[in-house]
C-alpha positions in Angstrom: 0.0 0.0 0.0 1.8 3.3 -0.8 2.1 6.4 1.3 -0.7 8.3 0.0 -3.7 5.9 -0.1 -2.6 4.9 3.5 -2.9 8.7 4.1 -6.4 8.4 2.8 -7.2 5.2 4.2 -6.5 6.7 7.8 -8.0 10.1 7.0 -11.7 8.9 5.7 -12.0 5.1 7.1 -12.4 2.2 5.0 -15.5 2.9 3.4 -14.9 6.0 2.3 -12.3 5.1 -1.4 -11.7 1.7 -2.7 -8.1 1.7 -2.1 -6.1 -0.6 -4.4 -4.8 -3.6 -3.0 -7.1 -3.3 0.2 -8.8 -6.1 0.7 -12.1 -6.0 -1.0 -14.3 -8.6 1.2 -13.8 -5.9 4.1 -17.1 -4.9 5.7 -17.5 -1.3 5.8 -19.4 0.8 8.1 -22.5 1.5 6.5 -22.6 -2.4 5.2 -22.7 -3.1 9.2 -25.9 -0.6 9.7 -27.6 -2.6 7.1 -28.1 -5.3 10.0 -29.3 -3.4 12.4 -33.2 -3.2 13.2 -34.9 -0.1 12.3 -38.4 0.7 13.5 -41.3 2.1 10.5 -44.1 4.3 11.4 -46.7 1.7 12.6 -44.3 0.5 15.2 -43.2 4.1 16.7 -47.3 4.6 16.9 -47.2 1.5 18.9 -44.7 1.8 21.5 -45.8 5.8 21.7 -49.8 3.9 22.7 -47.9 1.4 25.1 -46.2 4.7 26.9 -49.4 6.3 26.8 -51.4 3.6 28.4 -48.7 3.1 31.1 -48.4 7.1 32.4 -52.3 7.3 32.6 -51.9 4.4 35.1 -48.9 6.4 37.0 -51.0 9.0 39.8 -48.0 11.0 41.1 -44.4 12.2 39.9 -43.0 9.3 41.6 -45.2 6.3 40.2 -43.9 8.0 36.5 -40.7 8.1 37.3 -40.9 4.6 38.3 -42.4 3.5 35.4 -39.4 5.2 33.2 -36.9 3.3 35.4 -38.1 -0.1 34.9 -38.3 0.8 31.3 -35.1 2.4 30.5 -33.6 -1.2 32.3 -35.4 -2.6 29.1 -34.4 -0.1 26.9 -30.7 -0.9 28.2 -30.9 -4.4 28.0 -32.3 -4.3 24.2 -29.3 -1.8 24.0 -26.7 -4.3 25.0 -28.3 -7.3 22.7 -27.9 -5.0 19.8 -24.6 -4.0 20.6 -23.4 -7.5 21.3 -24.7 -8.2 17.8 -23.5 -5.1 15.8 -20.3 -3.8 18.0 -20.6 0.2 16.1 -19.3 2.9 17.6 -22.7 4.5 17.1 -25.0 1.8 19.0 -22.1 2.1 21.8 -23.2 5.3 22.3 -26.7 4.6 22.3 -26.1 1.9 25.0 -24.2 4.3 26.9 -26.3 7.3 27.0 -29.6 4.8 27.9 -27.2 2.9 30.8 -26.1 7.2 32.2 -29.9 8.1 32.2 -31.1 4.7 33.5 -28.4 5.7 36.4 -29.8 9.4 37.2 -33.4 8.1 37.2 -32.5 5.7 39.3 -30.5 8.6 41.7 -33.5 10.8 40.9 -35.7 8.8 42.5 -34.1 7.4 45.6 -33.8 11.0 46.9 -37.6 11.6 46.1 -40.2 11.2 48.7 -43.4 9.4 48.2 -46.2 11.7 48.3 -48.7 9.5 48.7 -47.2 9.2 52.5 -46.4 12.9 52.6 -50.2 13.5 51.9 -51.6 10.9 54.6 -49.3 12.3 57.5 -50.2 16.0 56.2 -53.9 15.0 56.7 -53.7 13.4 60.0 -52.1 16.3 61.4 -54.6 18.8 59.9 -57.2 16.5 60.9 -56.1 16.3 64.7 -56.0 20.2 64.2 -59.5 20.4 63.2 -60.5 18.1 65.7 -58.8 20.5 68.4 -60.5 23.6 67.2 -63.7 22.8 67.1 -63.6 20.8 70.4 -62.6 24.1 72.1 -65.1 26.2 69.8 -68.1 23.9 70.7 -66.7 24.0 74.7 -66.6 27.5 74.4 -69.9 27.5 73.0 -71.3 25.7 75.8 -70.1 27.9 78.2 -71.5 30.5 76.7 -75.1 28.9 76.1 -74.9 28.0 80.3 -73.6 31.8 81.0 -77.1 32.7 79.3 -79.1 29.9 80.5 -78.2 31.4 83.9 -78.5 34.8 83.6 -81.9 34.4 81.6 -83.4 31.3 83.1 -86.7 32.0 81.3 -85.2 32.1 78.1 -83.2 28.8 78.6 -85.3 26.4 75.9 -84.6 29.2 72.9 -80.8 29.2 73.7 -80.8 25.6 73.7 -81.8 25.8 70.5 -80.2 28.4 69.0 -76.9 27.3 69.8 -77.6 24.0 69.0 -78.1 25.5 65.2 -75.0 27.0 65.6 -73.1 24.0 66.4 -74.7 21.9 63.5 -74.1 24.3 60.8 -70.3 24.4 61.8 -70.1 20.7 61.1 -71.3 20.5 57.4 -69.1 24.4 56.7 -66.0 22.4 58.3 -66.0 19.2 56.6 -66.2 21.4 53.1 -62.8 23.5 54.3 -61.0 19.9 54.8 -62.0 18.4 51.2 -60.7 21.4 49.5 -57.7 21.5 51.8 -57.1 17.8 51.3 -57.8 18.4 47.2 -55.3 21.1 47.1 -52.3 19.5 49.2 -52.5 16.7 46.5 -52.4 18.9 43.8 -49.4 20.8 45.7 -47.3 17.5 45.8 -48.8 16.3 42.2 -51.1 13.6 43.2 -53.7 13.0 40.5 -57.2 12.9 41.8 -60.5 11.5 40.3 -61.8 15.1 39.5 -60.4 17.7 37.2 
C-alpha cells in the first residue's frame, strides 16, 4: 500500500475510497448498519400507545418516574443485545447514553419522597388540628349557652336551641374546608385525583 492511499485510508476510514490492494471482502461501516433493526411508522405509533397507556396508570411524579426506570432497564438491555450483535461505535453510544440516564433516574428517584405518605401524615395532622379547634369552639360555645341559660333562666329552651343551630351548621361548613384543603395538598405535591 503506498504512502498516499494509506494517508487516505486513515483520513476517511475504509468505506470512504476503494483503495487498491485493500482487501475488497472488508465490511464497511454502513454495510454493518444494514443489520441493524430499524423501527417504520406503525411501530413508533405502537410503542408511543404502550407509553401512553402506562403514564395514565402512573397518579403522582414518583409512580412515572418509576415506570421510566423499569423501562429504560429494558431499553438498556435491548441496547446491549444490539450492541453484542453489531459492535458500532454508534450503538455504543446509544447503549451508553440509555445505561447514564437509567443511572440518574434511578439517583432521581431514591432521593424523592413518596407523596402518597407525605399527603396521609399532612392529613392526620390537619385533621387532629381540626378536631382540636372545634372541640374548644363547641366547649366555648357551651359555656356561653350555660352563661345565658343562667343569667336568663326564662329564656333557657330558645338558647338551647339556638346554639344548638349554631353548632350543626359548623359541622357540614367544616368538613367542606378539609375536602378542598385535602384536594389542594394533593395537587401541591402532584397527586392526580378523580376530579379535574
Amino acid at each position: 500500500m503506498n504512502e498516499k492511499s494509506k494517508i487516505v485510508l486513515d483520513t476517511l476510514g475504509d468505506g470512504a475510497v476503494q483503495v487498491e490492494g485493500a482487501p475488497k471482502n472488508k465490511k464497511t461501516y454502513f454495510d454493518k448498519l444494514k443489520g441493524v433493526p430499524k423501527l417504520d411508522a406503525d411501530e413508533l405509533s405502537a410503542i408511543r400507545a404502550v407509553v401512553e397507556d402506562r403514564l395514565s396508570g402512573c397518579s403522582t411524579h414518583r409512580e412515572t418516574l418509576e415506570m421510566e426506570i423499569n423501562n429504560l432497564a429494558e431499553c438498556v438491555g435491548v441496547a446491549t443485545e444490539i450492541y453484542k450483535k453489531n459492535p458500532l461505535p454508534d450503538l455504543a453510544y446509544t447503549l451508553a447514553a440509555l445505561s447514564n440516564a437509567h443511572k440518574t433516574t434511578l439517583q432521581q428517584f431514591e432521593k424523592m419522597k413518596d407523596p402518597k405518605l407525605m399527603v396521609s401524615e399532612i392529613e392526620f395532622q390537619i385533621r387532629t388540628m381540626f378536631m382540636d379547634i372545634i372541640k374548644a369552639m363547641a366547649l366555648e360555645i357551651d359555656k356561653t349557652k350555660n352563661e345565658m341559660a343562667r343569667l336568663a333562666p326564662e329564656h333557657r329552651t330558645t338558647l338551647d336551641d339556638l346554639f344548638s343551630r349554631m353548632l350543626n351548621a359548623i359541622q357540614p361548613e367544616t368538613q367542606q374546608i378539609y375536602e378542598h384543603l385535602q384536594k389542594n395538598i394533593k395537587r401541591i405535591l402532584g397527586i392526580k385525583t378523580g376530579d379535574k
